[in-house]
ROLUM-165868 format. One record per residue (C-alpha): residue in one letter; z, x negated, y negated. Coordinates in nm, 3 decimals, decimal comma, always signed. Example, Ala and Ser with C-alpha at 12.3 -4.5 7.8 and 13.67 -1.06 7.14 Angstrom:
! residues 2
r = A; zz = +0,780; xx = -1,230; yy = +0,450
r = S; zz = +0,714; xx = -1,367; yy = +0,106
! end
This chain:
! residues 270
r = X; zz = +0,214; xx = -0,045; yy = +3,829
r = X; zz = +0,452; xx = -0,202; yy = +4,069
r = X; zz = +0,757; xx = -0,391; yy = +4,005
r = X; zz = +0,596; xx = -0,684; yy = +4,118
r = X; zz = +0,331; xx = -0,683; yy = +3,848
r = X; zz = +0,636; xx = -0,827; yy = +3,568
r = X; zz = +0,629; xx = -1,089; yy = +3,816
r = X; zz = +0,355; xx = -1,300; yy = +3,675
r = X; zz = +0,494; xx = -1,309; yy = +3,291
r = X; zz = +0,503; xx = -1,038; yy = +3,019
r = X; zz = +0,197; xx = -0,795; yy = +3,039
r = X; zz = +0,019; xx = -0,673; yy = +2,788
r = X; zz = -0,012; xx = -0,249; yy = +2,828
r = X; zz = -0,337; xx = -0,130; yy = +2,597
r = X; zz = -0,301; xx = +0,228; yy = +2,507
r = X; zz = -0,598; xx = +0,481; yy = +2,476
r = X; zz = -0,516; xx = +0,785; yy = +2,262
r = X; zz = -0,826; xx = +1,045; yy = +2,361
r = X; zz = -0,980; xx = +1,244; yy = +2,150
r = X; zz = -0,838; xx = +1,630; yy = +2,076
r = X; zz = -0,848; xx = +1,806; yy = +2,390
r = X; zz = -0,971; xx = +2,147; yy = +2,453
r = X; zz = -0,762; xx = +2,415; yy = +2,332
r = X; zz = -0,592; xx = +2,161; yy = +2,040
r = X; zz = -0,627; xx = +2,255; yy = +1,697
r = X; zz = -0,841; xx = +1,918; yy = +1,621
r = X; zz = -1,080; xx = +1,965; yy = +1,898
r = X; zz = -1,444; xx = +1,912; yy = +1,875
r = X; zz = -1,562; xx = +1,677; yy = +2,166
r = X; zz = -1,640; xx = +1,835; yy = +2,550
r = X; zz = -1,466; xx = +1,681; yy = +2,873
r = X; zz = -1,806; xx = +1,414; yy = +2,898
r = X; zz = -1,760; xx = +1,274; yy = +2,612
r = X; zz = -1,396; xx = +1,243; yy = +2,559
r = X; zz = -1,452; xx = +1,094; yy = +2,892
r = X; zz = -1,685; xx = +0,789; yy = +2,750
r = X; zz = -1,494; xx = +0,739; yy = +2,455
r = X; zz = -1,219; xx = +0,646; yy = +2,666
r = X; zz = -1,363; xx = +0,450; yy = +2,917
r = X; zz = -1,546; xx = +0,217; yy = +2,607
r = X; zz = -1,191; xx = +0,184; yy = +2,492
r = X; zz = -1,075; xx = +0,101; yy = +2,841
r = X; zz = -1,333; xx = -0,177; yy = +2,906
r = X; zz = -1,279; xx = -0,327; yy = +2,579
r = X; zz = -0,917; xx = -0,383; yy = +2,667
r = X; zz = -1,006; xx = -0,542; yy = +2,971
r = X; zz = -1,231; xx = -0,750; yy = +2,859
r = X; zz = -0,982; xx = -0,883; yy = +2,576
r = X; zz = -0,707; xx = -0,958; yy = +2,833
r = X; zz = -0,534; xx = -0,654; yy = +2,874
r = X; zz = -0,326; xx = -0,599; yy = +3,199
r = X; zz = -0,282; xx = -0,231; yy = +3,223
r = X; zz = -0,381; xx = +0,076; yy = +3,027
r = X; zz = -0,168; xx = +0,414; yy = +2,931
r = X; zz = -0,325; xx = +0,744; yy = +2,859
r = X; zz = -0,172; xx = +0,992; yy = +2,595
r = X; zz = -0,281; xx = +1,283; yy = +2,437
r = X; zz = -0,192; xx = +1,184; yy = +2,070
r = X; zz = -0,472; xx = +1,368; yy = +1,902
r = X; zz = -0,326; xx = +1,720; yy = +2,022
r = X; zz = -0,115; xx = +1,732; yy = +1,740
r = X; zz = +0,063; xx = +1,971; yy = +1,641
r = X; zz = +0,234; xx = +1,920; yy = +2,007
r = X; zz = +0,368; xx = +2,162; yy = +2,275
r = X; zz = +0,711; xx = +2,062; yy = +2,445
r = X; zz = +0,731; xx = +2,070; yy = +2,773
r = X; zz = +0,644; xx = +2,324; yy = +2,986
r = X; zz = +0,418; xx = +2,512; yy = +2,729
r = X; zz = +0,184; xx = +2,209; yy = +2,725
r = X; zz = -0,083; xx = +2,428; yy = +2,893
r = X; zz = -0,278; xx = +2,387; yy = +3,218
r = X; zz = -0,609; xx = +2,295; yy = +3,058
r = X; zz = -0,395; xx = +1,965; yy = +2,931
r = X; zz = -0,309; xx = +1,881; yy = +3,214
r = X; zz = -0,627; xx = +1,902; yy = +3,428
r = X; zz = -0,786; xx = +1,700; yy = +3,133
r = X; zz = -0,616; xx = +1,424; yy = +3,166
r = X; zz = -0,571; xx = +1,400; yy = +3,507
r = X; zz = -0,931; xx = +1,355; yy = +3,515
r = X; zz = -0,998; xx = +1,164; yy = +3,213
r = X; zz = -0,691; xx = +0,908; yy = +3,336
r = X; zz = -0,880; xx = +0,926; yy = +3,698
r = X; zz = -1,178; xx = +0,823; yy = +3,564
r = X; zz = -1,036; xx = +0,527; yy = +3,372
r = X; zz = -0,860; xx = +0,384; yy = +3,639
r = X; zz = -1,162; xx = +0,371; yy = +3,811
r = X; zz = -1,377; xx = +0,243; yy = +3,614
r = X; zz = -1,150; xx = -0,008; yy = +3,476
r = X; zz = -0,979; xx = -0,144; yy = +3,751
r = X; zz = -0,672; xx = -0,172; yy = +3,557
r = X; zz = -0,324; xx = -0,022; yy = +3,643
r = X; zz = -0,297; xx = +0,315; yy = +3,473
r = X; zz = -0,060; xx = +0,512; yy = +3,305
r = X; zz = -0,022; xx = +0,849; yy = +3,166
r = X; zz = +0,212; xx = +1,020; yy = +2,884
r = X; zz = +0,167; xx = +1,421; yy = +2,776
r = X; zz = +0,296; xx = +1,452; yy = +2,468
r = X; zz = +0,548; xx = +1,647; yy = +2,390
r = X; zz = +0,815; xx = +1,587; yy = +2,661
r = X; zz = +0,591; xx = +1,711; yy = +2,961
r = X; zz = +0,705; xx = +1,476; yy = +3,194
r = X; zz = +0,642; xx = +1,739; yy = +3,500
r = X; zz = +0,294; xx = +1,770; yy = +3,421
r = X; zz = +0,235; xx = +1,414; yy = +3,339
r = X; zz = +0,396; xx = +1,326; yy = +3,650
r = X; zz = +0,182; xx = +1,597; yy = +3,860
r = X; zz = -0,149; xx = +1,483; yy = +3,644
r = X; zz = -0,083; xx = +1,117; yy = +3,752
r = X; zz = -0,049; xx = +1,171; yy = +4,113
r = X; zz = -0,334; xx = +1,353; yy = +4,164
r = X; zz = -0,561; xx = +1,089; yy = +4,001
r = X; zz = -0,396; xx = +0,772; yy = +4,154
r = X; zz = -0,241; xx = +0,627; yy = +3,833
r = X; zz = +0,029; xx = +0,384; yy = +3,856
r = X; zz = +0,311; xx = +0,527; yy = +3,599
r = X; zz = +0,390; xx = +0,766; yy = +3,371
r = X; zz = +0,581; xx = +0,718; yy = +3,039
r = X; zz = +0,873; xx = +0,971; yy = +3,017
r = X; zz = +1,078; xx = +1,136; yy = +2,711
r = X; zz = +1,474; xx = +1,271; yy = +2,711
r = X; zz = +1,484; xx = +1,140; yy = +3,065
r = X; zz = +1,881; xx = +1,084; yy = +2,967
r = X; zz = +2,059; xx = +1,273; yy = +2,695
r = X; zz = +1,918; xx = +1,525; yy = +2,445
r = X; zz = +1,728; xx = +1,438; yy = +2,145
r = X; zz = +1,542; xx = +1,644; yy = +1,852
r = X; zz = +1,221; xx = +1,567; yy = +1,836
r = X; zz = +0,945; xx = +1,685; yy = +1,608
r = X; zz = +0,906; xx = +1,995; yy = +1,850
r = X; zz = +1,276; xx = +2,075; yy = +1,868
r = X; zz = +1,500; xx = +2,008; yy = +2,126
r = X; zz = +1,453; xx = +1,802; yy = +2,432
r = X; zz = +1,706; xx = +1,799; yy = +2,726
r = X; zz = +1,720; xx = +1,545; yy = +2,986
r = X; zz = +1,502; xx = +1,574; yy = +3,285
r = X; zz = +1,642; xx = +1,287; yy = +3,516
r = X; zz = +1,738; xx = +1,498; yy = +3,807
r = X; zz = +1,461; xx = +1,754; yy = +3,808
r = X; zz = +1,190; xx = +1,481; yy = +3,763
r = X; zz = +1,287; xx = +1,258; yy = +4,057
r = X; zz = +1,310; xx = +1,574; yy = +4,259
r = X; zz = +0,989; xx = +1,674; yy = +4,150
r = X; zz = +0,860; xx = +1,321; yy = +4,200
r = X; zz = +1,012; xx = +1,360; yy = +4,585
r = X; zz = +0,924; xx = +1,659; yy = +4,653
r = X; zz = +0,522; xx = +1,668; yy = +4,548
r = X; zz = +0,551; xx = +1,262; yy = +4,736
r = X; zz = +0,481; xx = +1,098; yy = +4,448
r = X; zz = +0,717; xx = +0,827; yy = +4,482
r = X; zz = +0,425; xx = +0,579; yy = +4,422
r = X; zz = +0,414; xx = +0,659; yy = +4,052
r = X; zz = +0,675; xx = +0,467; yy = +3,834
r = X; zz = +0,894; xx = +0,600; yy = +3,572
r = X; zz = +0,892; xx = +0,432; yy = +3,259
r = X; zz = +1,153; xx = +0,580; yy = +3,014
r = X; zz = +1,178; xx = +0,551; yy = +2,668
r = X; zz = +1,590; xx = +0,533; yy = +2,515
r = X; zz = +1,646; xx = +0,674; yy = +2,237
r = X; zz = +1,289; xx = +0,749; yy = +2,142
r = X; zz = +1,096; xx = +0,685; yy = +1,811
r = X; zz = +0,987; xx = +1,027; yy = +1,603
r = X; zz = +1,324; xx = +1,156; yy = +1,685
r = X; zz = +1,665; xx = +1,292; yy = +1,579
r = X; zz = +2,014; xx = +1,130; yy = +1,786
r = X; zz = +2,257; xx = +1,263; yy = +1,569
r = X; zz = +2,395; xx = +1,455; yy = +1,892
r = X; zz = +2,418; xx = +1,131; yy = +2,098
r = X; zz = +2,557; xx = +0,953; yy = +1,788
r = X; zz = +2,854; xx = +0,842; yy = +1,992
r = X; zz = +2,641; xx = +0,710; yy = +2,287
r = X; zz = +2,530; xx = +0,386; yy = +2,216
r = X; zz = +2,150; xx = +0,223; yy = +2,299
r = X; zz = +2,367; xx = +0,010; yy = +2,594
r = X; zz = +2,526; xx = +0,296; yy = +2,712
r = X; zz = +2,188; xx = +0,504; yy = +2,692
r = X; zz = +1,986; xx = +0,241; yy = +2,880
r = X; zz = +2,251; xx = +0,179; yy = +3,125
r = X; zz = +2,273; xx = +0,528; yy = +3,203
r = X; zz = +1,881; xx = +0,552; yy = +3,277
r = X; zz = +1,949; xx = +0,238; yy = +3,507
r = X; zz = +2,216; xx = +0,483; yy = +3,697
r = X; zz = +1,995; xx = +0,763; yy = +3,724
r = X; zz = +1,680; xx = +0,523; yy = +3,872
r = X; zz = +1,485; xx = +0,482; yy = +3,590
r = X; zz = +1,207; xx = +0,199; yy = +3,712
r = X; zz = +1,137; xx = +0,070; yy = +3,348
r = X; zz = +1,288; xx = +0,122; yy = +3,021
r = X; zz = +1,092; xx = +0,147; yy = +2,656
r = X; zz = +1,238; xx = +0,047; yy = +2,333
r = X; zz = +1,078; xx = +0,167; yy = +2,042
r = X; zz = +1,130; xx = +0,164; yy = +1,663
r = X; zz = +1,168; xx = +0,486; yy = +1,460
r = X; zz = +0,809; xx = +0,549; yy = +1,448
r = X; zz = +0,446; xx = +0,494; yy = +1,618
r = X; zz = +0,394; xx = +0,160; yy = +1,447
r = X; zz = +0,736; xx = +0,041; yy = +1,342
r = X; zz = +0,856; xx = -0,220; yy = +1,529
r = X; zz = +1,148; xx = -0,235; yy = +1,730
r = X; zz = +1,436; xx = -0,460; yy = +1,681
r = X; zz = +1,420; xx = -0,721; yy = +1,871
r = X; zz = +1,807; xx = -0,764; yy = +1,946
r = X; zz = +1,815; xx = -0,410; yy = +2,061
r = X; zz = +1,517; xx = -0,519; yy = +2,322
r = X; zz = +1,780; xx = -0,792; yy = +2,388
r = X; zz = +2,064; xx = -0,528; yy = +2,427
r = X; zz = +1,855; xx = -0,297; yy = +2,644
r = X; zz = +1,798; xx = -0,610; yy = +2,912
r = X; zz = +2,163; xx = -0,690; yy = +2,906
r = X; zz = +2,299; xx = -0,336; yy = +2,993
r = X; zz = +1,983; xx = -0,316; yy = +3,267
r = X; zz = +2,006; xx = -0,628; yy = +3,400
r = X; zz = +1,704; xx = -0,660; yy = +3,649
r = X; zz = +1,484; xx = -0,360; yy = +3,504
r = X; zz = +1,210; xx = -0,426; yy = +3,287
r = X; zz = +1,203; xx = -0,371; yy = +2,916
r = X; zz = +0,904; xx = -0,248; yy = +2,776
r = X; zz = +0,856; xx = -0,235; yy = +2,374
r = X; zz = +0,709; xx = +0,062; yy = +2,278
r = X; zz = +0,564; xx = +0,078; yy = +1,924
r = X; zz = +0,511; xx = -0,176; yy = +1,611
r = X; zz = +0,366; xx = -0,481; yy = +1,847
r = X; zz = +0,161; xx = -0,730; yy = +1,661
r = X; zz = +0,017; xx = -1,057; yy = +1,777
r = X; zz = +0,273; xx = -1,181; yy = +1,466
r = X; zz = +0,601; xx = -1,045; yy = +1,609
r = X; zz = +0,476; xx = -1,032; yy = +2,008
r = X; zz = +0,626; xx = -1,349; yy = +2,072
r = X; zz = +0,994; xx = -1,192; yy = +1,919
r = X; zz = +1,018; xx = -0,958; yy = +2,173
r = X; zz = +0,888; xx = -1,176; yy = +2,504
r = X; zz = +1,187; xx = -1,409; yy = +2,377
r = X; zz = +1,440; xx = -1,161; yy = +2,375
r = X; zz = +1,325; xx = -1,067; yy = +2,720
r = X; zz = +1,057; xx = -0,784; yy = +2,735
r = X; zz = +0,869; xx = -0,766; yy = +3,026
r = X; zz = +0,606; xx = -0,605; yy = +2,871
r = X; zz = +0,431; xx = -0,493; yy = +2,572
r = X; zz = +0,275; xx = -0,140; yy = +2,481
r = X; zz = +0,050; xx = -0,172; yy = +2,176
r = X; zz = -0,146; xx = +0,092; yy = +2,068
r = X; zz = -0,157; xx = +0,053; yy = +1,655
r = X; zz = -0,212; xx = -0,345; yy = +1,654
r = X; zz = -0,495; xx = -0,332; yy = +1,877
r = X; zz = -0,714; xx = -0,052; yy = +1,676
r = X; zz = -0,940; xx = -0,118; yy = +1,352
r = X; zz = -0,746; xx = -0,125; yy = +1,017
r = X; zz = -0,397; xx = -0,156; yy = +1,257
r = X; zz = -0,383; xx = +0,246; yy = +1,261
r = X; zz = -0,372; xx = +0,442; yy = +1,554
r = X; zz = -0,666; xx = +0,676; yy = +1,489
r = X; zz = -0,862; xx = +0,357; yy = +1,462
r = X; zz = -1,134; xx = +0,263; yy = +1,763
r = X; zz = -0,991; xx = -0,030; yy = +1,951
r = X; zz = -1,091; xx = -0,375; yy = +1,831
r = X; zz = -1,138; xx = -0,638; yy = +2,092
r = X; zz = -1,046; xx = -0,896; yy = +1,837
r = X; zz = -0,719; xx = -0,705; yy = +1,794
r = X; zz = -0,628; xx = -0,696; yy = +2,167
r = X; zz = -0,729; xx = -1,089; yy = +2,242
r = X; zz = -0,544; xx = -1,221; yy = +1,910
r = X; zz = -0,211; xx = -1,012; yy = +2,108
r = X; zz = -0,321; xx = -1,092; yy = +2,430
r = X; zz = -0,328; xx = -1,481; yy = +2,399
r = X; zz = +0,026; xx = -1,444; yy = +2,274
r = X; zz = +0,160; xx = -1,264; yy = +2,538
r = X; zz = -0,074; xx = -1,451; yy = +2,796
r = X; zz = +0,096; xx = -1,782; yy = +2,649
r = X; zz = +0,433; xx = -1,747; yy = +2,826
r = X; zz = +0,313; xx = -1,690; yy = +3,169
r = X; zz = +0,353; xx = -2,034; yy = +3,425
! end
């Protein structure tokens, strides 16, 4: 997804948690039909207005970090994330969870997504799976070097279901401006949790120390508060929570859900 696509207005970024993967403690489902499952999901965020999708492996809990993430996650969802691009038409993204940024960025090239969403791209954080470092440098030479250059980097500051006491002194300006520096091409704000909302004046703050990058809210988006964080300048909206039955995120995806959030967001474009 193109820096041209914030263009138009605030989009609206649907996200499709697949079912357990093989290998993951949870799993029961083979590749076909964790393949359907997420292409229904896909088509019912089209067809409610939704203007670009993004793949994560939420289910796997408990998570891997990083580089353990094993190779059968990765060739999973690079062809479950293929498969929804095509079939939805919609620009794609991808996140492996925990931290994997290499393989999510690797995945993502080789099926033709659009993005990826990336963790501890600045600073170090403790996460639920211990320790992440920053992974600016290596990633955009991995990006370079494999010529994936087409696939953006969105990057989460100071991300939810973490620890920053050791970046206590760094503040969220000072973290989003120094993911600016280090070519970041979007930046997430989140809340402390999946489902909490973010504050809006920090999604205000964010866009001040980035001036020109989008700003992307990450987690607690409701067609109630949507409207908040398009005023405060987010370019776009990840909702994953709001737009499933019941508002939970192990839900199935409501269409009602996604056009009650969609019409909001669709509201401020010319």
């Amino acid at each position: 997804m193109s820096q041209r696509c914030f263009q138009k207005g605030p989009v609206l970024v649907g996200m499709i948690h697949t079912g357990a993967l093989p290998g993951t403690p949870a799993s029961r489902l083979g590749m076909d039909e964790l393949i359907e499952s997420a292409a229904r999901e896909a088509a019912l965020y089209r067809e409610a207005g939704a203007d670009a999708l993004l793949v994560e492996n939420m289910h796997d809990r408990p998570y891997l970090r990083g580089p353990d993430v094993g190779p059968e996650i990765t060739a999973a969802l690079a062809v479950i994330s293929r498969e929804i691009r095509l079939r939805s038409g919609l620009p794609t993204g991808l996140q492996i969870l925990a931290g994997a940024n290499h393989q999510s960025l690797a995945a993502a090239h080789a099926a033709g997504l659009d993005f990826i969403r990336v963790e501890g791209f600045v600073f170090a954080h403790v996460g639920d799976e211990g320790l992440h470092q920053s992974c600016a440098g290596e990633l955009l030479r991995h990006r370079r070097r494999i010529g994936a250059e087409g696939v953006a980097l969105w990057v989460d500051i100071k991300k939810k279901h973490s620890s920053h006491a050791l970046t206590a002194d760094v503040s969220l300006a000072e973290t989003a401006a120094a993911a600016d520096f280090f070519l970041a091409d979007a930046l997430i704000v989140t809340g402390t949790a999946t489902g909490q909302p973010a504050d809006p004046k920090e999604v205000a703050t964010v866009v001040q120390a980035a001036p020109g990058k989008p700003v992307l809210v990450g987690s607690g988006v409701t067609a109630e508060n949507a409207s908040d964080f398009v005023k405060a300048g987010a370019s776009g909206l990840i909702v994953g929570s709001a737009c499933k039955e019941g508002g939970h995120w192990t839900g199935p995806v409501s269409r009602d859900r996604v056009l009650a959030i969609a019409q909001v967001v669709h509201g401020f474009r010319p």
